[in-house]
C-alpha positions in Angstrom: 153.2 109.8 -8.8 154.5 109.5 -12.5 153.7 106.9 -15.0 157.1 105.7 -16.3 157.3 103.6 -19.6 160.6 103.6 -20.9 164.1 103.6 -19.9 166.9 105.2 -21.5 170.9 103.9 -20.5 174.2 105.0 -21.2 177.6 104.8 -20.3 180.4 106.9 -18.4 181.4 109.8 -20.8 184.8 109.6 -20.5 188.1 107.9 -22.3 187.5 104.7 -20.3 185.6 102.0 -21.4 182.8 101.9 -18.1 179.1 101.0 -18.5 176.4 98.8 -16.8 175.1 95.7 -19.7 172.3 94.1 -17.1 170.2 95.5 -14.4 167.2 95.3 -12.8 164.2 97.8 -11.6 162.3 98.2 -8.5 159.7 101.0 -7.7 158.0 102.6 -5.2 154.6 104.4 -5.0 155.5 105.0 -0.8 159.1 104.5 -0.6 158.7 101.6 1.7 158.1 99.0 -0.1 159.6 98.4 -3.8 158.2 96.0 -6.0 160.5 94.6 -8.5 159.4 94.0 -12.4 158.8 90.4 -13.0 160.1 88.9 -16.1 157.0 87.5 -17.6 158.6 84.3 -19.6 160.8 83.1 -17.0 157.4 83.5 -14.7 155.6 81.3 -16.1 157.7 78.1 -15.2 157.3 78.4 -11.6 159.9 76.9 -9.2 158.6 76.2 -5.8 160.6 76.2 -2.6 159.6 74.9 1.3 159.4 78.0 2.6 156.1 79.2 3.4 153.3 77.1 5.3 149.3 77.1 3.9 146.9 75.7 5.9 144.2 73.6 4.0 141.0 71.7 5.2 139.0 69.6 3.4 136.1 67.2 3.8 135.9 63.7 3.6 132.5 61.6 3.6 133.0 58.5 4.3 130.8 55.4 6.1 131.2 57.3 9.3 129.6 60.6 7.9 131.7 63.6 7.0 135.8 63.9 8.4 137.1 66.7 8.8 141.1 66.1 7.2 143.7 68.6 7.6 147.1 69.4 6.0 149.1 71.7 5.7 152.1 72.1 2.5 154.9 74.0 2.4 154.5 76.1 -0.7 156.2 79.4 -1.7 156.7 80.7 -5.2 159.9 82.2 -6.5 159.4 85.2 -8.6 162.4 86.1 -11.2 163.0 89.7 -11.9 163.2 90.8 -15.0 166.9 91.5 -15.8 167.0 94.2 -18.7 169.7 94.6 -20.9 172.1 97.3 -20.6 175.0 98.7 -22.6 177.5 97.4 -25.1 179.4 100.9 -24.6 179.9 104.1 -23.2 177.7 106.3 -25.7 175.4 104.3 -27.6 171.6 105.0 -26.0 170.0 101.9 -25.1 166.4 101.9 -24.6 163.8 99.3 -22.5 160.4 99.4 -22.1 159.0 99.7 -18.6 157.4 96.7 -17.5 156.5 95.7 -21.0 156.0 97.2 -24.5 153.0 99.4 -24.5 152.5 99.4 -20.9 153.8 101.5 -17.5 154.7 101.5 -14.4 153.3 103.9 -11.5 155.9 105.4 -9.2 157.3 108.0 -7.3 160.6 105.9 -6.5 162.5 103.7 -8.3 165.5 102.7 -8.0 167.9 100.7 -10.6 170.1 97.9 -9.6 172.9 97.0 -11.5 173.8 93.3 -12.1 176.4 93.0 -14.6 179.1 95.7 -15.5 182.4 96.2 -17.2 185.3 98.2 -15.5 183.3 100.1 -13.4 179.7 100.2 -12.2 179.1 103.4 -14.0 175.7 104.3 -15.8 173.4 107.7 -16.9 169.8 106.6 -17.0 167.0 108.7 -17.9 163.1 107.6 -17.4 160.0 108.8 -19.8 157.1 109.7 -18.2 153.6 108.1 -20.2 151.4 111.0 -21.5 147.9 110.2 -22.2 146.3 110.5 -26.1 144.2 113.8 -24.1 147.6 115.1 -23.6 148.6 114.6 -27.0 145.9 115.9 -28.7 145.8 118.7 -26.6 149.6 119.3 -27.8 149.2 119.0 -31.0 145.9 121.5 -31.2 148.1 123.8 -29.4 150.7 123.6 -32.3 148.1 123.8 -34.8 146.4 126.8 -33.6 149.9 128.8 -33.0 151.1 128.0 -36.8 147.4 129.0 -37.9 148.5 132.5 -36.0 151.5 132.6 -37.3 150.1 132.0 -40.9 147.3 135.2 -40.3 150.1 137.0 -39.6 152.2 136.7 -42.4 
């Protein structure tokens, strides 16, 4: 299980013109079942379609005590994934954050589905894994206490 934040896209590498401009992202922590990245601003106007059925009961008092009404509606919202945008070439790195800036996604698949592309669907990716500020500091006290060495010894 890795925690992925960003995404890094690019191009074919060769004299043709091929890369992918908009794609979208689902991930796996089982390999089952892949949940796609929502786009948060088209999420929150919410388009509804018949196509799932919720059962409801509620209770009604009237002169002849308490009624028991039933309904059902047919409800089910549509979620929009988020479409991320790709390349405008075949070299130039393009980078997204994964789902949002400053936060990650928990995975041990995902998969990448492109959407839009020119020529060919053609694309390197490469994903970067979250590492925690314990991580980091541990890092960097690592480097600090090698150049210290390094320092004695000169």
């Amino acid at each position: 299980m890795r925690k992925i934040g960003k995404i890094a896209t690019q191009g074919r590498n060769t004299s043709s013109y091929q890369y992918v401009s908009k794609y979208t992202i689902t991930h796996s922590k089982s390999g089952v079942a892949f949940t796609g990245i929502r786009d948060i601003q088209l999420n929150e106007k919410v388009s509804f379609f018949t196509t799932e059925f919720v059962f409801y009961e509620s209770l009604n008092i009237g002169p002849g005590g308490i009624v028991n009404s039933y309904f059902i509606i047919n409800v089910s919202v549509h979620v929009v994934p988020k479409m991320f945008t790709g390349n405008t070439d075949k070299n130039t790195p393009v980078y997204n954050d994964l789902p949002s800036p400053g936060k990650y996604i928990e995975a041990q698949y995902i998969r990448v589905h492109p959407q839009e592309f020119r020529a060919n669907m053609c694309m390197r990716f490469e994903f970067y894994e979250c590492v925690g500020k314990l991580k980091v500091l541990l890092l960097f006290f690592k480097l600090f206490t090698t150049l210290l060495t390094l320092v004695k010894v000169i």
